[in-house]
Structure formats: C-alpha cells, structure tokens
C-alpha positions, 0 to 999 in steps of 0.5 A: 043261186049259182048264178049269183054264186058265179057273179059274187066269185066273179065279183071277187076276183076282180077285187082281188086282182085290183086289190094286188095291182093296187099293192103291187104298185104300193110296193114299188112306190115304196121302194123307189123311195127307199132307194132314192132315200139311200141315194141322199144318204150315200151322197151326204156321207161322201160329201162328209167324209171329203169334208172332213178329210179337207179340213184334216189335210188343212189342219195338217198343213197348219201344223206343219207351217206352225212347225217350220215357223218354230224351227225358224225361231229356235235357229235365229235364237242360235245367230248374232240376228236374234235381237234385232228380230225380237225388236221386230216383232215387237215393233209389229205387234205395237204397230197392230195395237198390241201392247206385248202384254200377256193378252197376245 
C-alpha cells in the first residue's frame, strides 16, 4: 500500500508540474498578445492623431487662403478696377457653364 501511495504521490506530482508548465506557458502566450495587441492599438491611434492634425493644419490654410481672397475682394471694391473685375468674373463662370444664378 505504500508503494502505490508513493507511485499515485509520484503520479501526481508529475501532473501537477506539467499542469503548471502547461499554464505557464498559457500565461505567457496570452500576454504576448496582449502586448502585441496594444502595440496595434498605439500604432492606429498615432496614425489618427496625425490624421487629423493634417487635415486640421489643411483646413486652417484653406481658411486662411479663403480670408486673403476676401481681403482682396473688399480692396478692389475700394479702387476704380472693381467693374472690370466683376465682369471678369462673370466672363469666367459663364465660360465654365455657370449662368451666374443663385445655383452657383
């Protein structure tokens, strides 16, 4: 009886270390994922952020374009020229197949 005591003890040992090397090796498979996982994560956001700052500095200079055009506009309406740029203008939309309407 206490040989089969000491051979099921044995038995169960052996178990029990395979059983923690087995988990062990769970954990570290896990984790590694969970790393690599984050990594994506870190990456997609930086690639987000500049993203977006890109379209905000894109958007800033088209407002800043947008503001020098009116300046322009608003000086011109202050010089003897501002007939002849209106007709211009209009000369263009109706060369691109704009008629002038309230559409445009």
């Amino acid at each position: 009886m206490v040989k089969v005591s000491v051979a099921v003890l044995g038995l169960v040992a052996a178990v029990a270390g395979s059983t923690a090397v087995a988990v062990h090796h769970l954990d570290q498979t896990e984790i590694k994922r969970i790393h690599d996982k984050a990594a994506t994560d870190v990456a997609q956001a930086k690639a987000d952020v500049a993203r977006v700052e890109g379209e905000r500095r894109l958007s800033e200079e088209r407002l800043r374009a947008e503001v020098e055009r009116y300046k322009y506009d608003l000086r011109l309406t202050q010089t003897q020229d501002f007939k002849p740029y209106q007709a211009a203008i209009l000369e263009n939309k109706i060369k691109r197949g704009g008629a002038g309407g309230p559409q445009d």
